[in-house]
C-alpha positions as CSV (number, residue, x, y, z in Angstrom):
1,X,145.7,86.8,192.7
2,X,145.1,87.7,189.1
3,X,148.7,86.9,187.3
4,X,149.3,89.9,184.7
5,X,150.3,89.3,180.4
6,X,152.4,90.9,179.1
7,X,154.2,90.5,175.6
8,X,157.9,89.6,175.1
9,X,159.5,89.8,172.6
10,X,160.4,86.0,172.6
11,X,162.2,85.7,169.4
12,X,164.5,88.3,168.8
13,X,166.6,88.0,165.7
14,X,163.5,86.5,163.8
15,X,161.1,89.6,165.0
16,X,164.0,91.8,164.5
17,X,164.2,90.4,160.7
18,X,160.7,90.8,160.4
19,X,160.5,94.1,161.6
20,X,163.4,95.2,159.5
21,X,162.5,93.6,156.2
22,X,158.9,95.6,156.7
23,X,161.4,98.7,156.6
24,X,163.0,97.6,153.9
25,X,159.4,97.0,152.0
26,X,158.2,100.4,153.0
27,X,161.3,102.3,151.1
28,X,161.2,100.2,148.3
29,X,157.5,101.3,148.2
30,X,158.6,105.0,149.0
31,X,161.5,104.9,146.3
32,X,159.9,103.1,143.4
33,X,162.4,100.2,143.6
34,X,165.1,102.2,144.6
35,X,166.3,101.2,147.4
36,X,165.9,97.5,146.6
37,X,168.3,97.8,143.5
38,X,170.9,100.2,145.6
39,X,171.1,97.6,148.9
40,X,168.5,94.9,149.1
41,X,168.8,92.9,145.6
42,X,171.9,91.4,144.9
43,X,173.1,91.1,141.1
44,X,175.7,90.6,138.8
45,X,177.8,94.4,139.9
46,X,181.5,95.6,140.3
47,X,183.3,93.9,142.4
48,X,185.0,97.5,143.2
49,X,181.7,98.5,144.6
50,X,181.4,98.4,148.3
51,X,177.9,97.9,147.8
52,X,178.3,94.6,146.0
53,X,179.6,92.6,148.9
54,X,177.3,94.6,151.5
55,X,173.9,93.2,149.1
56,X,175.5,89.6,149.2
57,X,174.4,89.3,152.6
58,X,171.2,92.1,153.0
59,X,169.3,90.6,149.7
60,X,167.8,88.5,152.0
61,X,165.7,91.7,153.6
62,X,164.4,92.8,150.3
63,X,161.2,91.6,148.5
64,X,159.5,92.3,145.0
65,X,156.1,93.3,146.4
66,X,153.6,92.8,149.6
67,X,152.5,89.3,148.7
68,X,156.1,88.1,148.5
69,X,156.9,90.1,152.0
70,X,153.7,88.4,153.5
71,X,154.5,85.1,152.0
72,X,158.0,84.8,153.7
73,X,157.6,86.2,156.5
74,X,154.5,84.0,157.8
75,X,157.0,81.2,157.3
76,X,159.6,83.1,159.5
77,X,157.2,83.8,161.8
78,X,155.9,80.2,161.8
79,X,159.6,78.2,162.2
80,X,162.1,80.9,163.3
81,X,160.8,81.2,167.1
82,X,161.0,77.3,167.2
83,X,164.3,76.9,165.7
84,X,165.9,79.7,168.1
85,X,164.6,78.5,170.7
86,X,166.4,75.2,170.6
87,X,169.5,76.2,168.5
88,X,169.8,79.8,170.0
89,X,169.8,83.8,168.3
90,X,173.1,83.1,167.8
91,X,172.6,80.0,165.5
92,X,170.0,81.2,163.7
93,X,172.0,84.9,162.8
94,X,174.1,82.3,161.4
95,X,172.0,80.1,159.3
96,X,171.0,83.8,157.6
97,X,173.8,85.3,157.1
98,X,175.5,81.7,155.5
99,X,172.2,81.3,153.2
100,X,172.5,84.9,152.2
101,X,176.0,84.6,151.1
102,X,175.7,81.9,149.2
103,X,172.6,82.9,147.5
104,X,174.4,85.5,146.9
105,X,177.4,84.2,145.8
106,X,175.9,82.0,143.3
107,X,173.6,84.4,141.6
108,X,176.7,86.5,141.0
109,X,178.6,83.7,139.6
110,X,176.3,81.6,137.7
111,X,173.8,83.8,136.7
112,X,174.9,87.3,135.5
113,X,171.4,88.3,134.1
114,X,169.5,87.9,137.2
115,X,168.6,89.9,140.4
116,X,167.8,88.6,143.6
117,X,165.8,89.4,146.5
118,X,163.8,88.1,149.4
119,X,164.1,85.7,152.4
120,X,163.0,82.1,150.3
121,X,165.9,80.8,150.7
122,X,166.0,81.9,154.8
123,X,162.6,79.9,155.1
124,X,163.7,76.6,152.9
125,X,166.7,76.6,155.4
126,X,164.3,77.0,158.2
127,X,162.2,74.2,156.6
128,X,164.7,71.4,156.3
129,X,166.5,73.3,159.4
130,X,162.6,72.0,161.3
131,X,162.7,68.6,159.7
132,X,165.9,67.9,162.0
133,X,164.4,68.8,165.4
134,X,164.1,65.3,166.5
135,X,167.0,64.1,164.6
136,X,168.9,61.4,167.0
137,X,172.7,60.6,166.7
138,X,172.8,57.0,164.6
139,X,168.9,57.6,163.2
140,X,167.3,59.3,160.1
141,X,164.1,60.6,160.8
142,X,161.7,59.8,157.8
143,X,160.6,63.4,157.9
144,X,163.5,64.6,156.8
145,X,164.2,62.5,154.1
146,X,160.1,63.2,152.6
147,X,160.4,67.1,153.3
148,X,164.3,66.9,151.0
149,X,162.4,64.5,148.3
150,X,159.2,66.6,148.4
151,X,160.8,69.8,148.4
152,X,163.8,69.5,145.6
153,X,161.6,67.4,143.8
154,X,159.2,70.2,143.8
155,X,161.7,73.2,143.3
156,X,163.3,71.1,140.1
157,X,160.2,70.6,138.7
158,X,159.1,74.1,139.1
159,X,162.7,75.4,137.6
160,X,162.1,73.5,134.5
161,X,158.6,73.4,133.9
162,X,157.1,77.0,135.8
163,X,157.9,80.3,134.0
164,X,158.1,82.7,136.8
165,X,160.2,84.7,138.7
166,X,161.2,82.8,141.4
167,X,164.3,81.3,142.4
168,X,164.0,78.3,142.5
169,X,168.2,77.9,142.4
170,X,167.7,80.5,146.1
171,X,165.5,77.8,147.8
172,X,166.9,75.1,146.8
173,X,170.4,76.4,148.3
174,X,168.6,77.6,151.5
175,X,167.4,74.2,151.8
176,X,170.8,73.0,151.8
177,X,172.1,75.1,154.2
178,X,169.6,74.4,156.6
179,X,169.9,70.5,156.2
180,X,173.5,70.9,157.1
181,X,173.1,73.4,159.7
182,X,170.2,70.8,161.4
183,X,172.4,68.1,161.2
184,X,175.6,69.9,162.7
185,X,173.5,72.0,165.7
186,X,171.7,68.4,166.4
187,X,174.8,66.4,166.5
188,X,176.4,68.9,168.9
């Protein structure tokens, strides 16, 4: 007998993030920016606004354009499923939400004159989050310590030398908080 396929939907926070930061990309496309600067781009603002502490944490939905969008989420797509698969939805929710506050937190502080947005520093923690899936209590994988050399090496380099707009301060943060959240889930 002919077993039937069907699709499941076999990562649900990161398809659900996906899904919902293609949301958020349509209404920034329908509003002109709008809706990016209002919820999903977090920036130096009142910290008697509501809306301040609610875009600490949803920043992380919001991108500048398609290619940015594309670009992140092929990473999500690539690593999430993996990493909640052996850490759990519940771990990975986590892992988000931490990245995006402190992202957050330290755009507001340290650098009034910017605005942030997008899920780079989500995939850098899912990076460095991957290079600790074999990690083994008393034993430093070599991986992990060429993916942290290559990549801050990289994102330094990039932050002195490379006029553009990205953040290189967001990645390098995510990257943090996903080598510490790889080390703590593995050790447990």
């Amino acid at each position: 007998m002919k077993k039937s396929r069907s699709l499941t939907y076999n990562s649900p926070v990161v398809l659900t993030f996906v899904i919902i930061s293609f949301g958020v990309m349509v209404a920034n496309y329908l509003t002109a920016g709008l809706s990016n600067k209002l919820l999903f781009m977090t920036y130096h603002s009142s910290l008697a606004s509501p809306l301040t502490y609610v875009r600490m944490f949803t920043h992380v939905l919001g991108h500048s354009g398609w290619s940015h969008y594309i670009g992140n989420m092929m990473y999500m797509l690539l690593l999430g499923p993996m990493l909640e698969e052996k850490y759990g939805s519940r771990a990975i929710v986590e892992v988000i939400l931490v990245t995006g506050l402190v992202t957050g937190l330290v755009t507001w502080f340290l650098f009034p004159n910017i605005a942030l947005c997008g899920a780079s520093g989500v995939v850098f923690a899912f990076i460095m989050m991957t290079s600790f899936t074999s990690f083994k209590e008393g034993e430093v994988p070599l991986t992990v310590i060429l993916v942290a050399i290559i990549f801050i090496g990289q994102q330094i380099y990039e932050g002195i030398f490379v006029q553009d707009d990205i953040s290189n301060m967001a990645h390098i943060l995510g990257g943090i908080v996903g080598a510490i959240a790889g080390y703590v889930l593995n050790k447990k």
